[in-house]
C-alpha positions as CSV (number, residue, x, y, z in Angstrom):
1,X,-19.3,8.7,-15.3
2,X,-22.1,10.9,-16.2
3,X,-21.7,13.0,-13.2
4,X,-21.3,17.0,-14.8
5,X,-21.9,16.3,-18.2
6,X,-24.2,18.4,-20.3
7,X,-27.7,16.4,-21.2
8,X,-26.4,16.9,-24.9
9,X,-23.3,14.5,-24.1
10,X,-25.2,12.3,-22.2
11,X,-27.8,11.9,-25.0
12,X,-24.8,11.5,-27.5
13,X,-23.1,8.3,-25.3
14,X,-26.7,6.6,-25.4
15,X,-28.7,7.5,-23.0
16,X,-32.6,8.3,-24.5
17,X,-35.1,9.8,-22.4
18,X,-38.7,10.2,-23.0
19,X,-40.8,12.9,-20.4
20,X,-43.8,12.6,-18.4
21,X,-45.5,15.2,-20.5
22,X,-44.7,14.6,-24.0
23,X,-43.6,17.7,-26.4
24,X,-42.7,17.7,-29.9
25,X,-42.4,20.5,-31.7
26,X,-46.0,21.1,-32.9
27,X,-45.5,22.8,-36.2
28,X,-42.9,20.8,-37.5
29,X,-44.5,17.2,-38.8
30,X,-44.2,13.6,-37.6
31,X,-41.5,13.2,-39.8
32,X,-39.5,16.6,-39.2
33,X,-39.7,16.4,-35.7
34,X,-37.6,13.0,-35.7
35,X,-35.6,14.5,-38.6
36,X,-34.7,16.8,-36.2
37,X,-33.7,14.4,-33.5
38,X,-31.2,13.1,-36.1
39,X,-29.8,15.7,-37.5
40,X,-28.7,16.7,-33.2
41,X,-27.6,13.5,-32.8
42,X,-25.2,14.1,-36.2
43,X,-24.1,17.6,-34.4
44,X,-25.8,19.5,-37.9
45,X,-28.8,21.1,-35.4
46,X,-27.8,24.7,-35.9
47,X,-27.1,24.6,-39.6
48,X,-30.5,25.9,-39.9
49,X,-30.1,26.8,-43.3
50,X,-30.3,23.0,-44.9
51,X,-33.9,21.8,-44.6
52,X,-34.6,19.3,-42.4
53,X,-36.7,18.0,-45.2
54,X,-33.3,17.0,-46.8
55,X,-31.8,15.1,-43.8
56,X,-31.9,11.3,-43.7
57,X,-35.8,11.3,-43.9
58,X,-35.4,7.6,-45.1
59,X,-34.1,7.1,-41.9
60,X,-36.6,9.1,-39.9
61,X,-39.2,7.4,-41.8
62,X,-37.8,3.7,-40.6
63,X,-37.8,4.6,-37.2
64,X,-41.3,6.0,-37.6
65,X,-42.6,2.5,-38.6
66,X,-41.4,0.7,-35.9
67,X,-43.4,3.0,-33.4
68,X,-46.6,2.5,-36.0
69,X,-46.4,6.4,-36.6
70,X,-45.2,6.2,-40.5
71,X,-48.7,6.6,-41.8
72,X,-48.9,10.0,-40.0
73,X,-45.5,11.2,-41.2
74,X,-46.2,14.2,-42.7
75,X,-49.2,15.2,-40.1
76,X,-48.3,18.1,-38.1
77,X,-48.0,17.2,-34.7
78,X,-50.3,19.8,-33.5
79,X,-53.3,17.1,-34.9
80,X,-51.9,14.2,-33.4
81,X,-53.9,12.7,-30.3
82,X,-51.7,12.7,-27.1
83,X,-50.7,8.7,-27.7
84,X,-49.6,9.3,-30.8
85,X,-47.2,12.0,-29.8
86,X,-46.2,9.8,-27.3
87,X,-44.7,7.3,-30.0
88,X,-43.6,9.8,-32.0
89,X,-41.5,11.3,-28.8
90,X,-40.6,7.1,-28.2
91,X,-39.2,7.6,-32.1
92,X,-37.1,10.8,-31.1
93,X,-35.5,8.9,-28.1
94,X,-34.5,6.3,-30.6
95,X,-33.0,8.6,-33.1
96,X,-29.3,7.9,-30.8
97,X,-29.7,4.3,-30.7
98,X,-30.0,4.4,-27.0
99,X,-28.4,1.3,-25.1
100,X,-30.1,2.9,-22.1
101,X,-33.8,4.7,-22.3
102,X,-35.0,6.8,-19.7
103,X,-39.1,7.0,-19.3
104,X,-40.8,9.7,-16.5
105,X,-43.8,8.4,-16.2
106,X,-44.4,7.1,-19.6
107,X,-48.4,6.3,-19.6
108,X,-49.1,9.6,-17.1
109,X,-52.4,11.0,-18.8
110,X,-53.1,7.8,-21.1
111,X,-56.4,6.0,-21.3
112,X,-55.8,2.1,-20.2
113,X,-55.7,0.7,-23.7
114,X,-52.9,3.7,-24.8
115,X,-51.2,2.6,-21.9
116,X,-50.4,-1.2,-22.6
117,X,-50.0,-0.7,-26.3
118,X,-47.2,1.9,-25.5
119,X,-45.4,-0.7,-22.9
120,X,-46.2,-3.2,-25.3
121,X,-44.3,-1.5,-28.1
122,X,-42.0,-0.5,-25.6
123,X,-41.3,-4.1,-24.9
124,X,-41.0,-4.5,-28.5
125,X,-38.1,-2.5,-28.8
126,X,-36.4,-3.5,-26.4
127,X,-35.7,-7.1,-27.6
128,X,-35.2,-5.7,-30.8
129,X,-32.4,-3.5,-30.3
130,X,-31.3,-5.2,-27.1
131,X,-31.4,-2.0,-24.6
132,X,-32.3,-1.4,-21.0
133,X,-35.0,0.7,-20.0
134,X,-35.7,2.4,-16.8
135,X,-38.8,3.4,-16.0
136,X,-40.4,5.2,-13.3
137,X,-44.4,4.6,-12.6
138,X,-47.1,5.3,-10.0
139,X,-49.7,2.7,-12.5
140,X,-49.2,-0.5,-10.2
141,X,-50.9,-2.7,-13.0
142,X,-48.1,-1.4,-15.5
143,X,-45.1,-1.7,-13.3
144,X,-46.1,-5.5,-12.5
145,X,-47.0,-6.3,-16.1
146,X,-43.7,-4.6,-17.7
147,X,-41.2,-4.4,-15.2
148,X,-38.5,-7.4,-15.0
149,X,-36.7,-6.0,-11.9
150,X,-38.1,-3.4,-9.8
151,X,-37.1,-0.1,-7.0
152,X,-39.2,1.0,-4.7
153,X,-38.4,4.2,-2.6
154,X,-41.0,6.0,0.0
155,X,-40.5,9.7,1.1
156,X,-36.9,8.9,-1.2
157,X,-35.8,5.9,0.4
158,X,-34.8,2.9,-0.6
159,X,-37.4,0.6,0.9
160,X,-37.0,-2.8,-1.4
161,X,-35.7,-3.9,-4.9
162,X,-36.4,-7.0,-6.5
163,X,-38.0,-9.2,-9.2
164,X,-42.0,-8.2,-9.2
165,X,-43.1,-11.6,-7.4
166,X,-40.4,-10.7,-4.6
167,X,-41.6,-7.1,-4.4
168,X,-45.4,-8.7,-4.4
169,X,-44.7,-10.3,-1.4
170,X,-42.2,-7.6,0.7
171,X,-44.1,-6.8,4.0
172,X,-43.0,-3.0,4.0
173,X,-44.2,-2.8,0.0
174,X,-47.8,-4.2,0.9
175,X,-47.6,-1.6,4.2
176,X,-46.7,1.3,2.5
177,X,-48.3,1.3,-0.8
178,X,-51.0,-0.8,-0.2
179,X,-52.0,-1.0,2.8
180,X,-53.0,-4.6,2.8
181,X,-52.6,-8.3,1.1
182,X,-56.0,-8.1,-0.2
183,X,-55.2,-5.1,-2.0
184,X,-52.0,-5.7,-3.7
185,X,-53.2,-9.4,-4.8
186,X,-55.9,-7.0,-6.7
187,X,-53.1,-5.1,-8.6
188,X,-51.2,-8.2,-8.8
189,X,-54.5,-10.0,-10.7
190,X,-55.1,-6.3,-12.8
191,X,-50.8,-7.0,-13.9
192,X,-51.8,-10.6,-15.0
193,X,-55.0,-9.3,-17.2
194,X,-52.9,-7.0,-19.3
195,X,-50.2,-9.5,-19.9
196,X,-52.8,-11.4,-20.9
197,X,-54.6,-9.3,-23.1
198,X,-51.2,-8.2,-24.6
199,X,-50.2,-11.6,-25.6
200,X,-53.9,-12.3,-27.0
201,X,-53.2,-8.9,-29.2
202,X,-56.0,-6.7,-27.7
């Protein structure tokens, strides 16, 4: 029951979340600012006075890697462009070894390629450490490439949930999102070319 707990609690039972807009703390580096994430998640946060430089940076470094962010460790984040404080905030989230993850609108503000490699590495993750994700998404082409199970609401409703090729062909889907067939076979195509183009490593 999650119900009234604080988001501290929450985070510390296993539950990872990642935001729409993506912060880090933008003086700290790559490195520090997942550092920092572990040394929360080892209740040590407001012991201020031991550097986080000293804090299982071996550890912070390892989860850096599997994001591809370990050559940028020691960057501040304040250079980083906005994908790559996008892994490094994926990074953070892992710092609890989440069985659940949490993603508002993970590729919001991302050029098509960031996009995919982020659900791609996403994806990655997720049959490595063997956790669920949920994920919220207004890109149709990501939702039907990444998605195994899918929600749809309208105006907050519960309109129809399903496997994608169920939700593909759902007559009040098409209606309210799309509009018509021709349309959502367009998105449907778009999902196929970046599964595609995932699997062929571009």
């Amino acid at each position: 029951e999650l119900v009234g707990r604080k988001p501290r609690e929450i985070w510390r039972l296993g539950v990872g979340r990642t935001f729409q807009i993506a912060e880090t703390f933008a003086s700290l580096t790559v490195v520090e600012n997942v550092q920092m994430a572990l040394l929360s998640h080892d209740g040590k946060l407001f012991s201020m006075w031991r550097r986080a430089a000293d804090h299982r940076r071996d550890d912070a470094l390892a989860l850096l890697e599997q994001v591809g962010m370990k050559a940028q460790a020691d960057r501040p984040c304040s250079e980083l462009a906005y994908g790559d404080v996008k892994r490094v905030e994926l990074a953070i989230a892992m710092a609890n070894e989440p069985k659940l993850l949490l993603m508002d609108e993970p590729t919001a503000g991302m050029a098509p390629k960031e996009r995919n490699s982020l659900m791609a590495l996403t994806k990655d993750l997720v049959i490595q450490r063997g956790m669920a994700v949920l994920f919220t998404e207004h890109s149709m082409d990501v939702v039907f490439a990444y998605a195994d199970r899918m929600i749809v609401l309208a105006r907050g409703r519960l309109i129809a949930q399903g496997k994608p090729l169920e939700i593909r062909d759902h007559p009040k889907v098409q209606e309210v999102y799309f509009g018509s067939g021709k349309t959502f076979e367009k998105i449907a195509q778009k999902a196929a070319e970046v599964n595609a183009a995932v699997g062929a490593g571009v």
